[in-house]
C-alpha positions as CSV (number, residue, x, y, z in Angstrom):
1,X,117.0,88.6,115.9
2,X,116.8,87.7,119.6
3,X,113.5,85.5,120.7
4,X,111.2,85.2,123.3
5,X,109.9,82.2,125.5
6,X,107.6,80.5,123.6
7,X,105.0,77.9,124.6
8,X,106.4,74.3,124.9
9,X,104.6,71.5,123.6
10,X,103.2,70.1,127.1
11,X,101.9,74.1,127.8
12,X,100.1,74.0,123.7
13,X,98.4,70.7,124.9
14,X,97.3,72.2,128.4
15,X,96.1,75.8,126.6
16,X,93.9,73.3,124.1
17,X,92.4,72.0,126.6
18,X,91.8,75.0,127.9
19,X,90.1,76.2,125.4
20,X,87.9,73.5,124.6
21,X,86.4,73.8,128.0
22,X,86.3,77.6,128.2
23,X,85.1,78.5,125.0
24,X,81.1,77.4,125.7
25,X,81.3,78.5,129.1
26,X,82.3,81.6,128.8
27,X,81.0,82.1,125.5
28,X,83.8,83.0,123.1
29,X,83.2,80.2,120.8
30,X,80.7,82.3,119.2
31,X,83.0,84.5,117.7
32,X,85.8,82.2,117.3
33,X,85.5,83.7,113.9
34,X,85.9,87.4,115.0
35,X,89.2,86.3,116.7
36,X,90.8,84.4,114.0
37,X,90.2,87.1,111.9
38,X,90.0,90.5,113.1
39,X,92.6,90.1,116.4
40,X,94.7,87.5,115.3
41,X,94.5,89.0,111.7
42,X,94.5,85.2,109.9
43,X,93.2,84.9,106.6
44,X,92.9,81.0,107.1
45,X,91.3,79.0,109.7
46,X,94.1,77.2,112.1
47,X,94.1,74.2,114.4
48,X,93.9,73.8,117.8
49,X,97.6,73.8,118.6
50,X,98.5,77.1,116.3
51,X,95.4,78.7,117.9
52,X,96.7,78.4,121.0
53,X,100.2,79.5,120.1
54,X,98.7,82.4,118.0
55,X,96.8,83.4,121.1
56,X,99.8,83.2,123.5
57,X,101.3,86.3,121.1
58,X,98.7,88.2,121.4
59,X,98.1,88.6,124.7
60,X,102.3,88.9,125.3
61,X,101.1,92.1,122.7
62,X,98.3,93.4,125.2
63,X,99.6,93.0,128.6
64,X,98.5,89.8,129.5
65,X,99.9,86.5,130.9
66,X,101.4,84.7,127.6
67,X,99.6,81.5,128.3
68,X,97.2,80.6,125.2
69,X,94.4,80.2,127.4
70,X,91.3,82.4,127.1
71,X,90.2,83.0,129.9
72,X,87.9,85.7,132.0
73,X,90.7,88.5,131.9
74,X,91.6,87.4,128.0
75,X,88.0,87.1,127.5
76,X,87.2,90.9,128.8
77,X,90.2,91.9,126.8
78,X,89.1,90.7,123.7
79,X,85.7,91.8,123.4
80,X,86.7,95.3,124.4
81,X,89.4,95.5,121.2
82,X,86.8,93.6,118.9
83,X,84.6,96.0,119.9
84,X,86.6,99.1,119.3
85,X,87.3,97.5,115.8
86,X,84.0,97.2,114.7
87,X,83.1,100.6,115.8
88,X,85.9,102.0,114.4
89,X,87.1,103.9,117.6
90,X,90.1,101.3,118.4
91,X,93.1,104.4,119.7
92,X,95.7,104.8,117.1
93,X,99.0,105.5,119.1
94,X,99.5,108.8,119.5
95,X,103.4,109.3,120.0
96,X,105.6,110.0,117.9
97,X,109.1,108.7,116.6
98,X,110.8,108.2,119.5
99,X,115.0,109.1,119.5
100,X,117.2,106.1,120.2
101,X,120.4,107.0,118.0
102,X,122.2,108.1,120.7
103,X,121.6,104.4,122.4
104,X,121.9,101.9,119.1
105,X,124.2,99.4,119.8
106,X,126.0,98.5,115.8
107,X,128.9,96.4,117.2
108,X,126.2,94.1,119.2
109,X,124.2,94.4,115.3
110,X,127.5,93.6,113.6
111,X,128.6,90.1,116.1
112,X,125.1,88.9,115.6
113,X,125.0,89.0,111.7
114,X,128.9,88.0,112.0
115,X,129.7,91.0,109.7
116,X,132.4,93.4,110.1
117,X,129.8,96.2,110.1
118,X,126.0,97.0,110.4
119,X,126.7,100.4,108.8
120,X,128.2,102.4,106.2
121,X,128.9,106.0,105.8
122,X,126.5,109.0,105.6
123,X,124.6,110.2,102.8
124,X,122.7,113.4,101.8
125,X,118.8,112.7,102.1
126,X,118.7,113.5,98.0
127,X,120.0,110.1,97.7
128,X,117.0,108.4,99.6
129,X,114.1,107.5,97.6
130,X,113.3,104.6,99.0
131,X,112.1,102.4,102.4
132,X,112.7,98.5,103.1
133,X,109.5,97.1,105.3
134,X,110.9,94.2,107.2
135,X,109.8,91.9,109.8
136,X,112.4,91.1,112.9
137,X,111.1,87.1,112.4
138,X,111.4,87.1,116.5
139,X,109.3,87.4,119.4
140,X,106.7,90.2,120.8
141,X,108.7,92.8,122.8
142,X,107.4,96.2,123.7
143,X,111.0,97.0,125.7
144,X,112.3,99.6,123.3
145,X,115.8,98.9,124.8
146,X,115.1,95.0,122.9
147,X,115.7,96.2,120.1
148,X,118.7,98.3,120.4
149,X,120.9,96.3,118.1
150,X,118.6,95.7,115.3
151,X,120.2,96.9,112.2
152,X,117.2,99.2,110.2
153,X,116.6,103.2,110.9
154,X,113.3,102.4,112.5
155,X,111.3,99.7,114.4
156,X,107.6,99.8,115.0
157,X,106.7,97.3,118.5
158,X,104.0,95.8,118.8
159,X,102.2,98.4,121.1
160,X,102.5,101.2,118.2
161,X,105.3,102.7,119.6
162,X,108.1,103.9,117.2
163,X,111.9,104.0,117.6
164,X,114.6,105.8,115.2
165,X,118.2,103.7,116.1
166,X,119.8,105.5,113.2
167,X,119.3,109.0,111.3
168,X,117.9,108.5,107.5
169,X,121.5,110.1,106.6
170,X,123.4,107.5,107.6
171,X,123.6,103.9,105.3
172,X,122.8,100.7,107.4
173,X,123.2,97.4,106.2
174,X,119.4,96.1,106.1
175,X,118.4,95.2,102.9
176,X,120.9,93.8,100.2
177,X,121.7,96.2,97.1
178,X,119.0,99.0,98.5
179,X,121.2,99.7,101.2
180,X,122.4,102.6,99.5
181,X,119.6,104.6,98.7
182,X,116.7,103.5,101.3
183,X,115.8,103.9,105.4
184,X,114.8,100.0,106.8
185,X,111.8,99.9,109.0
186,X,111.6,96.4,111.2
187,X,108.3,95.3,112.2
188,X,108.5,93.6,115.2
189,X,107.5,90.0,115.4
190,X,107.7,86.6,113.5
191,X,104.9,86.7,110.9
192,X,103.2,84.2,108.8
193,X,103.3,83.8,105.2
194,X,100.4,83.2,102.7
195,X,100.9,79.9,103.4
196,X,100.7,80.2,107.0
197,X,104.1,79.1,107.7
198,X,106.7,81.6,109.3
199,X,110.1,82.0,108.1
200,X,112.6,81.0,110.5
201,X,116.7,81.1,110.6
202,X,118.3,80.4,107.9
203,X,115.2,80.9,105.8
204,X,113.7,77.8,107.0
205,X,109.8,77.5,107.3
206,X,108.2,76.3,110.3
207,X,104.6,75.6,110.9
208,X,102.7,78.4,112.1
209,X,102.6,78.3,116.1
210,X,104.1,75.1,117.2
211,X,106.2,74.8,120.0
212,X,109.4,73.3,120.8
213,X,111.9,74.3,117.9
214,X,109.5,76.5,116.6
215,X,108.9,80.2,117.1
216,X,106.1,82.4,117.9
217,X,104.2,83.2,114.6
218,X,101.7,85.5,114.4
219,X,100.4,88.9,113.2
220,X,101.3,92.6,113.2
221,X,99.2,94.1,115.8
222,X,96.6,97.4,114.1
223,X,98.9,99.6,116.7
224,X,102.1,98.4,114.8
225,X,99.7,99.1,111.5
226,X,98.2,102.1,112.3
227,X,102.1,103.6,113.2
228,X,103.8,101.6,110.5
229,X,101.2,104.1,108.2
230,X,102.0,106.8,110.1
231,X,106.1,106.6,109.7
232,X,105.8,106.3,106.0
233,X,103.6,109.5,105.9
234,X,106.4,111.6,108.1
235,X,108.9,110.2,106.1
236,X,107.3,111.3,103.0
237,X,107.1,114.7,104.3
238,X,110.9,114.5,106.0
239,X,112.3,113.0,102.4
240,X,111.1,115.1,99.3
241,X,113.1,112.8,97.2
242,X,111.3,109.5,98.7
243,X,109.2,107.3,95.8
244,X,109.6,104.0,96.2
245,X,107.9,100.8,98.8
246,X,110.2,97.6,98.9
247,X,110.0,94.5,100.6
248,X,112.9,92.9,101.8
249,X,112.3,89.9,99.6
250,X,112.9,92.3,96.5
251,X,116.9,91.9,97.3
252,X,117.3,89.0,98.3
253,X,116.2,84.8,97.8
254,X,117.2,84.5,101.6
255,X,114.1,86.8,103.0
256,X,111.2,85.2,100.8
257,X,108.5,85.9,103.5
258,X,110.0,89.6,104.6
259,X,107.5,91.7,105.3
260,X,105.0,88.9,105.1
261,X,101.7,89.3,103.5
262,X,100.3,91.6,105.8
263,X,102.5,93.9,106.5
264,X,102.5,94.2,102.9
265,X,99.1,94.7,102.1
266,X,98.3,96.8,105.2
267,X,101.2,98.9,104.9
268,X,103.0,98.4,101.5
269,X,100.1,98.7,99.4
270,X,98.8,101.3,101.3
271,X,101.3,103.7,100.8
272,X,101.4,103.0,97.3
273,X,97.0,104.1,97.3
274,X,97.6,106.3,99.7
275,X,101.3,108.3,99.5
276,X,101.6,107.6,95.9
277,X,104.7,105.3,96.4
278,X,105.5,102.5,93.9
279,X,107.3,99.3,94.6
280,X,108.8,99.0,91.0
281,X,105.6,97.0,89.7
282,X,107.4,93.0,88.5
283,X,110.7,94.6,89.9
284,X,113.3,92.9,91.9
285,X,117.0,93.5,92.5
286,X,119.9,90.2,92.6
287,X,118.9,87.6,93.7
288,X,115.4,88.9,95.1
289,X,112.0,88.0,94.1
290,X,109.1,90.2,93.0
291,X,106.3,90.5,95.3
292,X,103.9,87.8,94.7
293,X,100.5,88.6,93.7
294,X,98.8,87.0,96.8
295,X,100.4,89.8,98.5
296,X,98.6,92.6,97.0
297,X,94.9,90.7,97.2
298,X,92.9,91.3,100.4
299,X,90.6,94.2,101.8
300,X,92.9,97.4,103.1
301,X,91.6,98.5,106.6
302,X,90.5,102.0,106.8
């Protein structure tokens, strides 16, 4: 997928520096914690450098100047959210799916992938008992217009909002052998594995957050969880015949960290507690992989 600038290794040294300062005088290296954890939704502790990177991507996700530094305005912003989080009254988006099919662009899908074709032929909802969660492995974007050549039915930005580039009739080529018989939904963003490495082109890893060749790693924002939840529950209503969660990884060797861990256990597993969706249990199709057990450990959000 396309990228975003990305903070260059002279701009990661500056933002460290940065930080080192800021973080006794304005405070925040009290809840350094709180941040790793809860905003930038890490399950391991990171270095200076991917810190820095990590916070770049989330403050491209909330308006703010994408420059790893916390500062006053970065500062404010955070301690509002973490605030919201721990009270439980953080907004859940409130719109819904949002039509783009009349503005997808497939031959722009189809010259990027070098394919012939992004798409197939249509098919009666019946056949459709399944969804692909994916990850676009590129940078934050909240321009719907972005992603207009993405090839899945859906993708969920990092602000929440939700766009449908293709009816659940018609086949797109996102996910290997499910093709057929599934609607792909792209989470927006480059995001890290259990690892905390980010799968690049190619399906390289990278370490998390560096700059230069690297690209922006990160985490799914709670909007893009809260609405990623809220897709699979309309498409449960829209698609009587819908049973089963996948992961890209599932169908193919190439996509070994598609969804990623999070997205997974925040989205995947939860439809599978919540919607009563399976993802096959130890399945996999060609030359996929199941999904790993690390995947499926870790405390749901409410």
């Amino acid at each position: 997928m396309e990228y975003e600038d990305e903070l260059g290794p002279s701009e990661i040294n500056s933002a460290v520096a940065y930080n080192r300062s800021s973080a006794a005088q304005l405070g925040w290296g009290n809840r350094r914690n709180d941040i790793v954890g809860k905003l930038l939704r890490l399950n391991f502790t990171p270095d200076e450098p991917t810190f820095a990177a990590l916070v770049s991507g989330w403050q491209l996700a909330n308006g703010l100047t994408a420059d790893g530094k916390i500062g006053q305005k970065t500062w404010e912003a955070m301690q509002r959210i973490l605030a919201q989080l721990l009270s439980g009254t953080l907004p859940v988006p409130s719109g819904g799916i949002e039509d783009f099919t009349a503005r997808a662009t497939p031959a722009r899908c189809a010259s990027a992938r070098n394919a012939s074709s992004c798409l197939g032929g249509t098919r009666p909802l019946s056949n459709v008992n399944a969804v692909v969660l994916h990850q676009t492995a590129g940078g934050l974007n909240n321009d719907p217009n972005h992603y207009l050549w993405v090839g899945a039915h859906f993708v969920v930005l990092p602000n929440g909002r939700i766009i449908q580039l293709y009816p659940e009739s018609r086949v797109v080529y996102h996910a290997n052998s499910f093709n057929s018989r599934s609607v792909g939904i792209e989470f927006a963003g480059t995001f890290a594995s259990d690892t905390g490495k980010c799968w690049w082109d190619s399906g390289k890893y990278v370490n998390r957050g560096y700059g230069g060749s690297s690209r922006m790693c990160g985490e799914p924002t709670a909007a893009q969880i809260a609405s990623g939840r809220r897709l699979l529950t309309a498409l449960k209503t829209r698609i009587p015949s819908l049973k089963y969660v996948f992961a890209h990884r599932q169908a193919s060797s190439s996509r070994d960290n598609d969804p990623g861990p999070t997205v997974w256990l925040q989205v995947g597993e939860w439809a599978k507690q919540r919607l009563g969706l399976s993802d096959g249990g130890n399945y996999k199709e060609g030359s996929g992989n199941p999904i790993p057990d690390s995947w499926r450990r870790g405390t749901i959000t409410p």
